[in-house]
N, CA, C and O atoms as CSV, one atom per row, in Angstrom:
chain,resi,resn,atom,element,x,y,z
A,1,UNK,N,N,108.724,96.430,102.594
A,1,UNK,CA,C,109.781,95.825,101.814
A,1,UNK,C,C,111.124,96.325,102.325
A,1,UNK,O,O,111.362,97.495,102.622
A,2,UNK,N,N,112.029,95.236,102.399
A,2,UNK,CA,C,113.590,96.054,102.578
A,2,UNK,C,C,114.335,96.351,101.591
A,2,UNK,O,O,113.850,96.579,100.483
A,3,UNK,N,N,115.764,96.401,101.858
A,3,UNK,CA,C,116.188,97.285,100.413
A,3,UNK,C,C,116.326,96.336,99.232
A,3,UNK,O,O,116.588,96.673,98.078
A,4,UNK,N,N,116.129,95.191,99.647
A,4,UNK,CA,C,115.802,93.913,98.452
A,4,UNK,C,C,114.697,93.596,97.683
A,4,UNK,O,O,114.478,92.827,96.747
A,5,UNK,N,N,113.935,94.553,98.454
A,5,UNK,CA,C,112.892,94.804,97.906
A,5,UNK,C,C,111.733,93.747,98.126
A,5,UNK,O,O,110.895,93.359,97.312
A,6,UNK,N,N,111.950,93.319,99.700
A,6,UNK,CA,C,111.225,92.076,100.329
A,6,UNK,C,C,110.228,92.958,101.233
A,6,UNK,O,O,110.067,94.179,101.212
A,7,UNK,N,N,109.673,92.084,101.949
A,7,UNK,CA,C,108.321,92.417,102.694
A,7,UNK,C,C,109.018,92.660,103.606
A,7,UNK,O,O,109.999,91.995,103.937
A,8,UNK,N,N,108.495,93.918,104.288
A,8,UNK,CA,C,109.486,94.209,105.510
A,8,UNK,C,C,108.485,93.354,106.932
A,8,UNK,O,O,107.660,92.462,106.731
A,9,UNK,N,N,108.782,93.814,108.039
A,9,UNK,CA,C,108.466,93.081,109.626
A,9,UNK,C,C,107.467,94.322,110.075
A,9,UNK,O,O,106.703,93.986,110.979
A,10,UNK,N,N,107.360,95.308,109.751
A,10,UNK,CA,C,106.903,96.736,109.971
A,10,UNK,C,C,105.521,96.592,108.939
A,10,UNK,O,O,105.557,96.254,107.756
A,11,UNK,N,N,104.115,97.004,109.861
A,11,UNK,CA,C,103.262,97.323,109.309
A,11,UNK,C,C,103.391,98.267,107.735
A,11,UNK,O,O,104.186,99.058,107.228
A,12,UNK,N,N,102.138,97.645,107.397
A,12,UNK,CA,C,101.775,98.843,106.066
A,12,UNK,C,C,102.131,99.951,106.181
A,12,UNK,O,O,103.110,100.346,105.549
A,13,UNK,N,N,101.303,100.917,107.178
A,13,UNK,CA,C,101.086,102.032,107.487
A,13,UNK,C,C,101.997,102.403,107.739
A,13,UNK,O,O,102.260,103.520,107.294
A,14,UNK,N,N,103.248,101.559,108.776
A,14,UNK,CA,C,104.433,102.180,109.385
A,14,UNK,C,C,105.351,102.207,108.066
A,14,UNK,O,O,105.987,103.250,107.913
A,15,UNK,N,N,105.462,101.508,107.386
A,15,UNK,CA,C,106.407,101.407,106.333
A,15,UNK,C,C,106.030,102.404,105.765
A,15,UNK,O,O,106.821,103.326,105.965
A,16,UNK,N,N,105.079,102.718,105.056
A,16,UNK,CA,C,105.122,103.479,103.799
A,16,UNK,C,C,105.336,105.059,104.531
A,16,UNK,O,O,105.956,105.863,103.834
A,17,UNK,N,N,104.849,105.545,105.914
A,17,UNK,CA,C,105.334,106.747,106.528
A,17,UNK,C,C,106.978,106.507,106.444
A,17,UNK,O,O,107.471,107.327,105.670
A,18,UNK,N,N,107.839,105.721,106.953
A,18,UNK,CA,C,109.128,105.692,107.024
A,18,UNK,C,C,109.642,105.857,105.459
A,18,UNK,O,O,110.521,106.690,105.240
A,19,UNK,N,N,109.155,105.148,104.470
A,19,UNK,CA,C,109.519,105.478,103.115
A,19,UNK,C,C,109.331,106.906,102.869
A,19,UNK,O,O,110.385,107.474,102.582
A,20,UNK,N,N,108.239,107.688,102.900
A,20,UNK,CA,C,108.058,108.765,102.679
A,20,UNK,C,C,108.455,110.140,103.245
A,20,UNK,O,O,108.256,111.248,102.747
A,21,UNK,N,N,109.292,109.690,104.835
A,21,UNK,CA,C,109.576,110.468,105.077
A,21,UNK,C,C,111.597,110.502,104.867
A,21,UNK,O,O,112.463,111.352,105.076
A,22,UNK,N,N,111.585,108.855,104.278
A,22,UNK,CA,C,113.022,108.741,104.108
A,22,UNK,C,C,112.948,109.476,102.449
A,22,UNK,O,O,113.995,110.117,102.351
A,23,UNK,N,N,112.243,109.604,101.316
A,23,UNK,CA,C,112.170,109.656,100.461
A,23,UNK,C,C,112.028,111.651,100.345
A,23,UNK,O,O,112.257,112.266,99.303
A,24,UNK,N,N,111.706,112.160,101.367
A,24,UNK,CA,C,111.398,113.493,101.819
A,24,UNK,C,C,112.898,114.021,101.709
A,24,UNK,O,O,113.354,114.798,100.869
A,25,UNK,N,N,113.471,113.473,102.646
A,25,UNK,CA,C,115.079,113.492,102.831
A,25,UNK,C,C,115.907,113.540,102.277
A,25,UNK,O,O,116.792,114.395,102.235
A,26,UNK,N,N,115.702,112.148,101.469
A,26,UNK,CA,C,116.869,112.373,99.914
A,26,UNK,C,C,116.617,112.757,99.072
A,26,UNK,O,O,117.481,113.251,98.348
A,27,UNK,N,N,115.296,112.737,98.714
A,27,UNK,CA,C,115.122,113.628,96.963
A,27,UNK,C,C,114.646,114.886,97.285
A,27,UNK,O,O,115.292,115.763,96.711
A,28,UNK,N,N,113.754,115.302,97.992
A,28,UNK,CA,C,113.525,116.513,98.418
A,28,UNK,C,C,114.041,117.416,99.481
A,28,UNK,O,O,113.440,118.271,100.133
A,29,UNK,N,N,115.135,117.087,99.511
A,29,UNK,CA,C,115.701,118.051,100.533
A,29,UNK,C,C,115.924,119.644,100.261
A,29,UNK,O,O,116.169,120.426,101.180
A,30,UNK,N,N,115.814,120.023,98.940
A,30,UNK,CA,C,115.948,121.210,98.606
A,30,UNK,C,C,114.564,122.181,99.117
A,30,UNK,O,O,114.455,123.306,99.606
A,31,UNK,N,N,113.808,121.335,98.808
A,31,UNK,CA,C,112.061,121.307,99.092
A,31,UNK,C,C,111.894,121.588,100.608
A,31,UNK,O,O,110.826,122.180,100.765
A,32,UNK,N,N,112.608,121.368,101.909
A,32,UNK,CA,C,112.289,120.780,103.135
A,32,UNK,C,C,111.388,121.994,103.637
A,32,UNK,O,O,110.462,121.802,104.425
A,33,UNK,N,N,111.647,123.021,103.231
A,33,UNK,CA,C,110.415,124.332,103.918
A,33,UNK,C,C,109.085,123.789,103.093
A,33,UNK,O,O,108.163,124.604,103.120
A,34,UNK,N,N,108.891,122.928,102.579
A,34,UNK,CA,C,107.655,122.592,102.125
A,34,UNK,C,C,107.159,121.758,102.888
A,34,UNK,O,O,106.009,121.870,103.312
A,35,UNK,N,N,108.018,120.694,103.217
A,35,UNK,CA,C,107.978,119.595,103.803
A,35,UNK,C,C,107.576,119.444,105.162
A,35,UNK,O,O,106.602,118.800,105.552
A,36,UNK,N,N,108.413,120.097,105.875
A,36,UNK,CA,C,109.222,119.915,107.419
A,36,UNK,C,C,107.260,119.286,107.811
A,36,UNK,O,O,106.951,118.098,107.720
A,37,UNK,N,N,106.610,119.998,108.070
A,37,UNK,CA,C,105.137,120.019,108.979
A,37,UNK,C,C,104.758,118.687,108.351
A,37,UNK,O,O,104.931,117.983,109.346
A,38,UNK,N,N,104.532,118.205,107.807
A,38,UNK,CA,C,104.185,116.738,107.335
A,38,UNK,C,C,105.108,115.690,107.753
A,38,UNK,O,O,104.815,114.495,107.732
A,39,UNK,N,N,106.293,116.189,108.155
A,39,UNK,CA,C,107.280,115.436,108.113
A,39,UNK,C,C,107.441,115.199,109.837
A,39,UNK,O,O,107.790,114.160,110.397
A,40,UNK,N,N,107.031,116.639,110.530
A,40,UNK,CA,C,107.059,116.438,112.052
A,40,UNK,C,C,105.917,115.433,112.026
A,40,UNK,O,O,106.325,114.299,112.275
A,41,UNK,N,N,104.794,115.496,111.831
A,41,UNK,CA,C,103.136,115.156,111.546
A,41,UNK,C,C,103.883,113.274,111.540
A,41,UNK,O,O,103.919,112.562,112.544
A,42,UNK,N,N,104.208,113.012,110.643
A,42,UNK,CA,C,104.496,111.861,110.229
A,42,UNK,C,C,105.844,110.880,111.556
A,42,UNK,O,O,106.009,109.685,111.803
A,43,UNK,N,N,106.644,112.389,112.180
A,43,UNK,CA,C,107.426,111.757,112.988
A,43,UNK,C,C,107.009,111.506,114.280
A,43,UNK,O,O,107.586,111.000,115.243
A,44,UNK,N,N,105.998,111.912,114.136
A,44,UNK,CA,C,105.039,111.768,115.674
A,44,UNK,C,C,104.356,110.838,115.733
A,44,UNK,O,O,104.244,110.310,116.840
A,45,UNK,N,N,103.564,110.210,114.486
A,45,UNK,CA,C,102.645,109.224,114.512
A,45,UNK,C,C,103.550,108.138,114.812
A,45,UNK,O,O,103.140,107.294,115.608
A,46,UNK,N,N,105.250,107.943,114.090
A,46,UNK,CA,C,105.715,107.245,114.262
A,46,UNK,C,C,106.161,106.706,115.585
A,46,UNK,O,O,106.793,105.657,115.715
A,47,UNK,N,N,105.809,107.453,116.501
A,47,UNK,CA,C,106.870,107.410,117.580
A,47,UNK,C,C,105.076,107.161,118.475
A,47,UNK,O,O,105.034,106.745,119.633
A,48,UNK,N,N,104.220,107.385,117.949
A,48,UNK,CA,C,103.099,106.536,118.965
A,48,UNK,C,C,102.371,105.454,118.535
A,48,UNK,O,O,101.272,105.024,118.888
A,49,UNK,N,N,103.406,104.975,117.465
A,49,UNK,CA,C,103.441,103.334,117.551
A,49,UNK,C,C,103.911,102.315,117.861
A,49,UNK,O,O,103.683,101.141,117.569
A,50,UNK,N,N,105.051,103.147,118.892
A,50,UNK,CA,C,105.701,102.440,119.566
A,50,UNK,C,C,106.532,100.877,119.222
A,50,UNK,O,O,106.440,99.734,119.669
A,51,UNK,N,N,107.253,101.471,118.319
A,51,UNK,CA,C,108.248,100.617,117.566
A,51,UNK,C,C,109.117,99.956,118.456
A,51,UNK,O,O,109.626,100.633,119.350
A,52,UNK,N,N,109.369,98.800,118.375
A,52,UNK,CA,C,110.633,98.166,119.094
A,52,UNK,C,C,112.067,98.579,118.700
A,52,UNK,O,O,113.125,98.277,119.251
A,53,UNK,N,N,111.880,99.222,117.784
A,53,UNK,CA,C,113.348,99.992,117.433
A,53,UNK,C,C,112.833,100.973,115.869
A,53,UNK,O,O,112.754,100.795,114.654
A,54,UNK,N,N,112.615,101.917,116.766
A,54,UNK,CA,C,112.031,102.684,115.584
A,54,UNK,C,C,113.112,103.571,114.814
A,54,UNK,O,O,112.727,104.254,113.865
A,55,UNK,N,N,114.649,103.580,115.251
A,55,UNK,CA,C,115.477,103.676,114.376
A,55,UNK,C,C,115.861,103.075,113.389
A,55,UNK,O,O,116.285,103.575,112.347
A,56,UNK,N,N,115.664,101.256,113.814
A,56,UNK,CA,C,116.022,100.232,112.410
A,56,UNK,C,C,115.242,100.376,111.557
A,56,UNK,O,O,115.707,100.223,110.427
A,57,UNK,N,N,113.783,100.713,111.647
A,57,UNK,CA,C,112.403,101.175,111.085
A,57,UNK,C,C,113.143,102.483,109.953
A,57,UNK,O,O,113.205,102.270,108.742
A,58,UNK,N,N,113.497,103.392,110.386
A,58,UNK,CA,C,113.853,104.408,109.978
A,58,UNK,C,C,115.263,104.375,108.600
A,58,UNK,O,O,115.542,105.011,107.584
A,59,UNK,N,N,115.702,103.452,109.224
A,59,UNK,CA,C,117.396,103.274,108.724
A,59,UNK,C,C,117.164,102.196,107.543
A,59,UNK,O,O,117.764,102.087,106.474
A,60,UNK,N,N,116.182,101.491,108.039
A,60,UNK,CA,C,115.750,100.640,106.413
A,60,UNK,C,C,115.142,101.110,105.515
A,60,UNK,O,O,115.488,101.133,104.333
A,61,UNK,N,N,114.133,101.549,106.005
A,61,UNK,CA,C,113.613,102.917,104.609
A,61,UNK,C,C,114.562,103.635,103.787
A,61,UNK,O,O,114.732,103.905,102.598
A,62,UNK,N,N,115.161,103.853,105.011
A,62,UNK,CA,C,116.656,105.037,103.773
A,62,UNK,C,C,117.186,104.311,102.764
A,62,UNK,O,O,117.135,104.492,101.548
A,63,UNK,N,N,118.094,102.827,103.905
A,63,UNK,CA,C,118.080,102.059,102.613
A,63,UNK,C,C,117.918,101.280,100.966
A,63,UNK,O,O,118.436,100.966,99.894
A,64,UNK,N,N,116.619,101.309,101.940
A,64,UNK,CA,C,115.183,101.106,100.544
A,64,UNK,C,C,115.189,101.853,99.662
A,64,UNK,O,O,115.491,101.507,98.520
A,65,UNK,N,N,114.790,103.285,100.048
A,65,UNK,CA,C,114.369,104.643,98.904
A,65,UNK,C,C,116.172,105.081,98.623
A,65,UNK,O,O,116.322,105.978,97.794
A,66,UNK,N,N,117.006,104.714,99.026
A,66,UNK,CA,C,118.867,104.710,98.334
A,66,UNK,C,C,118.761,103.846,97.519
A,66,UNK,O,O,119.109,104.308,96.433
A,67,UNK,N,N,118.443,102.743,97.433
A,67,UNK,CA,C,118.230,101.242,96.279
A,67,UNK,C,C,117.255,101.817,95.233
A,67,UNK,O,O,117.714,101.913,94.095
A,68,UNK,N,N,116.293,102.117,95.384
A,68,UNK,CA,C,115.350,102.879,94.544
A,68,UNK,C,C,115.824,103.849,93.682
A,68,UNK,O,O,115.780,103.839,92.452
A,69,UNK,N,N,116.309,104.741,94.466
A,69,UNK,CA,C,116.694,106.444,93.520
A,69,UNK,C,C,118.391,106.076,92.963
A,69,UNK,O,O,119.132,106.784,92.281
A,70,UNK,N,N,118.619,104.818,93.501
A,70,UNK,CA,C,120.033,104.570,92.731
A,70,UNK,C,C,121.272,105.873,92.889
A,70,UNK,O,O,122.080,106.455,92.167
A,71,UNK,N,N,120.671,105.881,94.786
A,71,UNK,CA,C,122.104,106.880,95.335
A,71,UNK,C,C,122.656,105.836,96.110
A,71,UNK,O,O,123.704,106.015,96.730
């Protein structure tokens, strides 16, 4: 879904890692020594799925989980 809350172009799997690790970021950032190893874990899988632009991937999630948490 994008930040409209539509179906995004990005697999299941890829989406909901990019949500979760955008969602890691903004609400849990206080948390990140909890985090970080799931979060490398998660930035690796991302990057051997070889995204056609795995920054826009990245940058819409934020979006998304900013529309969500109403920052």
């Amino acid at each position: 879904m994008d930040a409209a809350g539509q179906k995004s172009s990005y697999s299941d799997q890829v989406w909901v890692t990019a949500i979760a690790l955008a969602y890691m970021s903004l609400a849990l950032a206080q948390l990140q020594t909890s985090w970080m190893l799931v979060a490398k874990k998660a930035e690796k899988w991302l990057q051997s799925q070889h995204l056609v632009d795995e920054d826009a991937c990245k940058m819409a999630a934020q979006e998304y989980v900013k529309a969500k948490l109403h920052l």
